[in-house]
C-alpha positions in Angstrom: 129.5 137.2 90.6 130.0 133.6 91.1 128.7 130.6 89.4 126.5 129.4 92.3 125.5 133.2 92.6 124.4 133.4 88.6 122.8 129.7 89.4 120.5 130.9 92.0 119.6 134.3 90.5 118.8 132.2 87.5 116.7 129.9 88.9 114.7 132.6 91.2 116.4 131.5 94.8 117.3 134.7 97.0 119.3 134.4 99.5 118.3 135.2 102.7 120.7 137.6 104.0 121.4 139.7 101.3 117.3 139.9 99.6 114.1 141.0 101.5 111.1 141.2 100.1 110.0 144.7 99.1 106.3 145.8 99.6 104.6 146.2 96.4 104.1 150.1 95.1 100.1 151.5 95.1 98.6 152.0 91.8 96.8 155.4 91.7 93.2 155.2 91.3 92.1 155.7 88.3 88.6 157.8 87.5 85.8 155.8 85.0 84.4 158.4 82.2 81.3 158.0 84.5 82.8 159.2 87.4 83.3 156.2 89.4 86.2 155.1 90.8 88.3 151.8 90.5 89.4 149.7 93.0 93.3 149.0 92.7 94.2 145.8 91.6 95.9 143.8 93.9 98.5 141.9 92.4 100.2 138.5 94.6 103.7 138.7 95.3 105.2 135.7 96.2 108.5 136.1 98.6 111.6 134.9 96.3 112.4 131.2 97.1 114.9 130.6 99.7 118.0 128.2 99.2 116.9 126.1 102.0 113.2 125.5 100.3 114.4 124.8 97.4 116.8 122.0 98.7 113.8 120.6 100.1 111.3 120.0 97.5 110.3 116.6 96.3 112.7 115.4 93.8 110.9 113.5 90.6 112.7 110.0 90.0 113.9 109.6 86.3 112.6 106.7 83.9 113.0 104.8 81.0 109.3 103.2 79.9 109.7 101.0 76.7 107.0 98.2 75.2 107.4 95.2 73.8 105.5 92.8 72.3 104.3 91.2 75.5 104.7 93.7 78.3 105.1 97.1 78.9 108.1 98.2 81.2 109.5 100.8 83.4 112.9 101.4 84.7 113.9 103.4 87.0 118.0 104.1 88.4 117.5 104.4 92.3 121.1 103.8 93.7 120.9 103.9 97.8 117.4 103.7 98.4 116.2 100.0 99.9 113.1 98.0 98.9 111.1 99.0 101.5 111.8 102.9 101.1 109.7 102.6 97.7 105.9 102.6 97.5 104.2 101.6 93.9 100.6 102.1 93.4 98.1 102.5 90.8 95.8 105.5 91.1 93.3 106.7 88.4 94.9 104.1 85.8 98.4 105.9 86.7 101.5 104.2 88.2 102.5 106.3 91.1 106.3 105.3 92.4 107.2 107.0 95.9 110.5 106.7 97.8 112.9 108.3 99.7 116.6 108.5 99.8 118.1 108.9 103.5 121.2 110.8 102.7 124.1 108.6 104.3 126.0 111.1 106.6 124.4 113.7 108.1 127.3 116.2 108.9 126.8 120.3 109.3 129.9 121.0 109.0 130.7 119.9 105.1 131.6 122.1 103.0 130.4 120.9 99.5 132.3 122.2 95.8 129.5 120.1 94.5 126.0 118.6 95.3 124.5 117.4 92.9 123.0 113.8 94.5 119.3 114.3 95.4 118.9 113.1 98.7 115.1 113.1 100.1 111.7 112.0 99.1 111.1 111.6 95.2 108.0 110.4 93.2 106.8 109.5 89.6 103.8 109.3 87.9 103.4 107.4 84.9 100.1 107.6 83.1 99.2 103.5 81.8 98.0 102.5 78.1 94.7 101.1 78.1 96.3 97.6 77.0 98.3 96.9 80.4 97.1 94.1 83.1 97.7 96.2 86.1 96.8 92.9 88.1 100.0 91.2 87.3 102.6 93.8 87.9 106.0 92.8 88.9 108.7 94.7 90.1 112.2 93.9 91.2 115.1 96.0 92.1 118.6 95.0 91.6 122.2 96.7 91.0 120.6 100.0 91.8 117.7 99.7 89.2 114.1 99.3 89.7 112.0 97.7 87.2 108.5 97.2 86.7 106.8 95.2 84.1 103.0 95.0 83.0 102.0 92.4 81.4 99.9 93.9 78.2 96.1 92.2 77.4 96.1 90.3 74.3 93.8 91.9 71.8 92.8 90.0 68.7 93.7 91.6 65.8 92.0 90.3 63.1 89.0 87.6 63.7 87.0 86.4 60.8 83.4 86.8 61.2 81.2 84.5 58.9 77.8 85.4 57.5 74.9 83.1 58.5 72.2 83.3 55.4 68.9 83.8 56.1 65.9 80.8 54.8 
């Protein structure tokens, strides 16, 4: 068996020629001590994955999110996808980063050793601390990297209170 044959039987992908889906066996009916009968159980069955579906689900964008003292950050290595292919939101007090890398060459005919570039839609969701300004984000993307930075509120730590005595 090859590696790509072990790969997909590891990660539940069939392929289409060689797998088809098998009807599920009936479960006898089964008699209650009362005398009634039981319904079978109907268990789902899912068809196996195909190769082709799996190559087209949405691919999830890797980050690094670090704080500092004033400003909490996200970046983000996105290497062939313009400014304009990225959307970045805030939904539910969660960053949501959408995009899509267009795959440069469209050609049937390759034969690939190796594919391991994700080329499609991809998205992120990053669930914000309660100490972030999510009206002044800024992001910028250069050399391939995007990176967003949220300017954290200032909370006072410590504020002396004094007691006012009462005449």
């Amino acid at each position: 068996m090859s590696f790509f044959e072990k790969l997909k039987k590891d990660i539940g992908i069939a392929e289409e020629e060689k797998e088809k889906v098998k009807p599920p066996k009936k479960e006898k009916v089964k008699k209650k001590e009362l005398g009634k009968e039981e319904k079978p159980k109907k268990i789902p069955v899912s068809a196996p994955k195909k190769a082709s579906d799996w190559l087209k689900t949405e691919g999830q964008l890797a980050v690094d999110i670090y704080q500092t003292d004033s400003e909490f950050c996200i970046q983000a290595p996105i290497a062939g996808v313009e400014s304009e292919d990225i959307d970045i939101s805030i939904e539910n007090e969660m960053l949501v980063i959408k995009g899509e890398r267009k795959e440069p060459e469209k050609d049937k005919e390759k034969n690939y050793f190796y594919q391991e570039c994700y080329w499609g839609i991809f998205s992120r969701q990053i669930i914000l601390p309660e100490d972030v300004d999510t009206s002044r984000i800024k992001a910028s993307l250069g050399k391939g990297i995007l990176t967003i930075k949220i300017p954290r509120v200032r909370r006072v730590k410590k504020k002396k209170i004094t007691i006012q005595t009462a005449e």
